[in-house]
N, C-alpha and C positions, 0 to 999 in steps of 0.2 A: 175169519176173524174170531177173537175166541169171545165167549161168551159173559157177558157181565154177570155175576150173582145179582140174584134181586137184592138182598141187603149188604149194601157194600159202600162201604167209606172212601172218598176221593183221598188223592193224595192233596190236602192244604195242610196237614199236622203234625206233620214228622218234626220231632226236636230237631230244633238248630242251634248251633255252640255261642249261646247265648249266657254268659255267667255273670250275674252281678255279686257284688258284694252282701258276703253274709253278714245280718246282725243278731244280737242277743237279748231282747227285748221282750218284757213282759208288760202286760196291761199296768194302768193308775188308773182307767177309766172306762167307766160303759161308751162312751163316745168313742165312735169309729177313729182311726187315726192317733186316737191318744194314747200313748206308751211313754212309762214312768222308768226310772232307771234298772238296766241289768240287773240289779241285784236285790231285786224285793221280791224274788222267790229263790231262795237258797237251792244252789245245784243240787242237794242230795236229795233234796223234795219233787226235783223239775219229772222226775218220770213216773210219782203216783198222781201228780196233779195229768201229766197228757193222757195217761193211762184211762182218769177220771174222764176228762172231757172226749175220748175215743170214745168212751163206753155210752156217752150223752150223743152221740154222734156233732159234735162240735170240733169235728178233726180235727188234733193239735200239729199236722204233716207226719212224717216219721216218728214213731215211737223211740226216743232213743237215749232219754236224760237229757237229752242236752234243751237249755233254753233259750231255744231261737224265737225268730219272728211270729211262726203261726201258731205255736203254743201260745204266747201274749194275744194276738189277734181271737183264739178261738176263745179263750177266757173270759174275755172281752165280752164277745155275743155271744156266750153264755148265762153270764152277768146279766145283761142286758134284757134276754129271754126270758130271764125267771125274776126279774125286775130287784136285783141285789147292788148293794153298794160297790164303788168302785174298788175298795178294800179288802173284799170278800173274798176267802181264799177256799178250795173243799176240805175235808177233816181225814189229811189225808193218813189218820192212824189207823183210817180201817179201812184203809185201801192195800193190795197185796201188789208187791211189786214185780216180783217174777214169780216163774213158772216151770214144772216141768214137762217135756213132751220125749215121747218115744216113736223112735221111728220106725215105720211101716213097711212093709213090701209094696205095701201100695204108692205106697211115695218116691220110694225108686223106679217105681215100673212107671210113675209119668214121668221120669224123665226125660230129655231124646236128646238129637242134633239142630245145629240151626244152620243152615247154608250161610254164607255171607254177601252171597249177591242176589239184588231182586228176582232176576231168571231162574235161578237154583230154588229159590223160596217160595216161588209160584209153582215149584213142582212137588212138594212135601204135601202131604196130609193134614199137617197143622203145624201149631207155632210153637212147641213147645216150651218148659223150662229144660236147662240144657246141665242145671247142679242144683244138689238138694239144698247148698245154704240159698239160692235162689228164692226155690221156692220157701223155706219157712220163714224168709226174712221178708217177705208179703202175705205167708199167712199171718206173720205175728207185727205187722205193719213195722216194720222198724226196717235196720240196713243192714247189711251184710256185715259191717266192718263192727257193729256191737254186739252181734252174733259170736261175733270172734272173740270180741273183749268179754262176753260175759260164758266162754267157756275157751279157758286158756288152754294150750295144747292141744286141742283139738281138732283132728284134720274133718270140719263134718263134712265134705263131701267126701270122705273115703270111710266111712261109718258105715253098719252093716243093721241091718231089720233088727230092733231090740236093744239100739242103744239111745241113753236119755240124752237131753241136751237140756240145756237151761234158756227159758226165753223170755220175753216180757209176758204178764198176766195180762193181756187184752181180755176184754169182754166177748167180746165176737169174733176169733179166729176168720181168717177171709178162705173160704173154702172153694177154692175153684172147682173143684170135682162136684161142689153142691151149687152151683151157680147154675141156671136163676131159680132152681127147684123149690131151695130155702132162701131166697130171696126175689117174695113175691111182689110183682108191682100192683100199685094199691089203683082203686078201682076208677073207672073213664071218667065219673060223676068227682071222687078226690080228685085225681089228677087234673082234670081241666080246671078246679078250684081254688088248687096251690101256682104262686107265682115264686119265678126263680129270678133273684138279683144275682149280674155279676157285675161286679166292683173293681176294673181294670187297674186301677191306681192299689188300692189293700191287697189286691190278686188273691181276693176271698168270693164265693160263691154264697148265695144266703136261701134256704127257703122257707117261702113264707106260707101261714096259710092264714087268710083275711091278715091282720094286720101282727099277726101272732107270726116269731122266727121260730123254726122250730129243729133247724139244722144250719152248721156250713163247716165248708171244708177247703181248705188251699188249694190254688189254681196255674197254673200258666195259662194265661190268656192270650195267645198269639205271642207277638215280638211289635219291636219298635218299626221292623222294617213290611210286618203280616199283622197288623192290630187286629185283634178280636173287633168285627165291627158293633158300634156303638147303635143302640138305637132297639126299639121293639120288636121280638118275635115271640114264635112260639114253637115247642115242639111237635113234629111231625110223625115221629115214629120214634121208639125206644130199643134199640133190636140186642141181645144179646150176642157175645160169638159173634161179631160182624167178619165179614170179609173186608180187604182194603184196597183199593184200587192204587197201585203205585203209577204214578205219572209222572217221566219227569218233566216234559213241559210244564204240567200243572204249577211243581218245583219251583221249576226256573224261573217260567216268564209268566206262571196265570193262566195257561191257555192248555184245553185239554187237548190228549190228542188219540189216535190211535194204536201208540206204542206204549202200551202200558201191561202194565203184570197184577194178577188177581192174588194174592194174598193168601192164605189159608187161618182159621181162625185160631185161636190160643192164646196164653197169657203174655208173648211176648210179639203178638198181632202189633205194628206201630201205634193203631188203636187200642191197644188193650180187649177188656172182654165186655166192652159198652160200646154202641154208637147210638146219642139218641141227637138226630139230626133237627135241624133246623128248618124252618122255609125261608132258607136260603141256601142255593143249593152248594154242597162242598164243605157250609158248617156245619158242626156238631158240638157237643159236650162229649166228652168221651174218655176210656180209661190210657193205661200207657206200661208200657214196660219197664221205664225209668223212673220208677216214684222219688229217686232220691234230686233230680233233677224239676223237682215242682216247685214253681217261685223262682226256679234261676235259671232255665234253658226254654227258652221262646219255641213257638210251634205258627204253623201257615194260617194264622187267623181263628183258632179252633182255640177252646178249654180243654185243660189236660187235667183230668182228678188221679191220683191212685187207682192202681184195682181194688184195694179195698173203698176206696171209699167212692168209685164208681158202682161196685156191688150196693153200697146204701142208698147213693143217689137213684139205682134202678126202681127201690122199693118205695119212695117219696113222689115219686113225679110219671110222668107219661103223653100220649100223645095228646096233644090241647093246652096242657102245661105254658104259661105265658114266660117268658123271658126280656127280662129289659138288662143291658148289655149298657155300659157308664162309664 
């Protein structure tokens, strides 16, 4: 029988083709739930204000103009955190809205192949990105398809070491190659102090430390048919790089078994590049390969963050970290 990695994610969190309806909604209020109409923040504005609140670590989801749900939601508890009116918008004249970046040898050289079946996938090395819009469309939190919009004619995955691209100015670039080196997790004494809300109905994550929010970022919390379950825990261990246990009984019917495939770690691990589990076994908070599916494709009972904003959550929280789950 082959061998379990010690740090290794069950299979309960693989996206499932769960899509709801997108909205366009920005905050009227510090109150949880309360969002005023589409249009009280002007579309040309909507990507220095996410840009803003990325760099607050207040995840606005995707970086990408557009003003959807968790842009409003992050604003929101942003407001709220720093005890400002519901009106209160940031100044965003001196905020820079894009940016330029040069591409790397380094950056083609991580790229690779992905098999397409679990057995194939449990024989590779890792998990690699497999095109370079991939990967700068999560270093620069945003999507592939505004990558494209904000550099027309351009083939970037057919780009060569030394050509510029234009991308969102994020604060914090998600650096996988420096992950967790420069993103260090704060200490067992912090960690066991701060408590993490998650908000099944908002599909917002919140952390708190005593009664101060001091982060949150958009979630898929399970599905209708695999709810994130409700109720008190805590974290047990934060591991970087996880491995993943693919299971498809776990899958199907809930039940683990002995026909299962170990995973190899990388950015498009179905976990992403976090597992910080739970004590309970099989959950976790964890990152994902599909950030653009956060909020609208359900997973086996588990929180789904971004890689980036799994990389910030690693630096916030750790093992002792309480979790109350709503």
């Amino acid at each position: 029988m082959q061998r379990l990695p010690r740090h290794t994610a069950v299979l309960l969190c693989t996206a499932l083709p769960v899509f709801l309806a997108g909205c366009s909604l920005v905050p009227g209020s510090g109150r949880q739930g309360a969002h005023p109409s589409p249009g009280s923040i002007a579309r040309e504005d909507t990507l220095q204000v996410q840009i803003f609140l990325d760099s607050k670590g207040f995840g606005p989801g995707v970086v990408d103009g557009r003003s959807g749900e968790f842009t409003g939601k992050a604003l929101a508890r942003y407001q709220q955190a720093n005890g400002l009116s519901p009106d209160w918008r940031p100044d965003i004249s001196a905020i820079s809205t894009l940016s330029s970046y040069t591409i790397t040898a380094k950056d083609l050289s991580a790229l690779g192949t992905m098999a397409n079946e679990p057995e194939a996938q449990a024989k590779q090395q890792k998990m690699p990105y497999t095109t370079l819009i991939e990967l700068l469309s999560e270093r620069f939190h945003t999507t592939q398809k505004f990558l494209r919009t904000l550099n027309p004619g351009m083939d970037i995955n057919s780009v060569q070491p030394g050509t510029t691209v234009t991308v969102p100015a994020v604060a914090r670039p998600f650096r996988f190659d420096a992950f967790p080196s420069t993103y260090p997790a704060p200490s067992s004494g912090t960690a066991s102090s701060r408590r993490v809300l998650v908000d099944l109905r908002e599909k917002m994550l919140e952390v708190r430390e005593g009664g101060r929010l001091i982060a949150a970022f958009p979630i898929t919390p399970g599905s209708m048919e695999h709810p994130a379950p409700a109720g008190e825990w805590r974290i047990v261990g934060s591991v970087p790089w996880p491995w993943y246990r693919y299971d498809l009984g776990v899958l199907k019917r809930g039940e683990r078994t002995e026909n299962f495939f170990n995973l190899p770690p990388g950015p498009n691990n179905p976990v992403g590049i976090l597992w910080a589990g739970l004590n309970l076994p099989g959950i976790g908070i964890h990152g994902t390969p599909v950030p653009d599916t956060i909020g609208r494709a359900g997973s086996h009972g588990c929180i789904r963050l971004s890689n980036w904003d799994a990389a910030m959550f690693h630096t916030l929280v750790g093992k002792g970290t309480s979790v109350t789950i709503r």
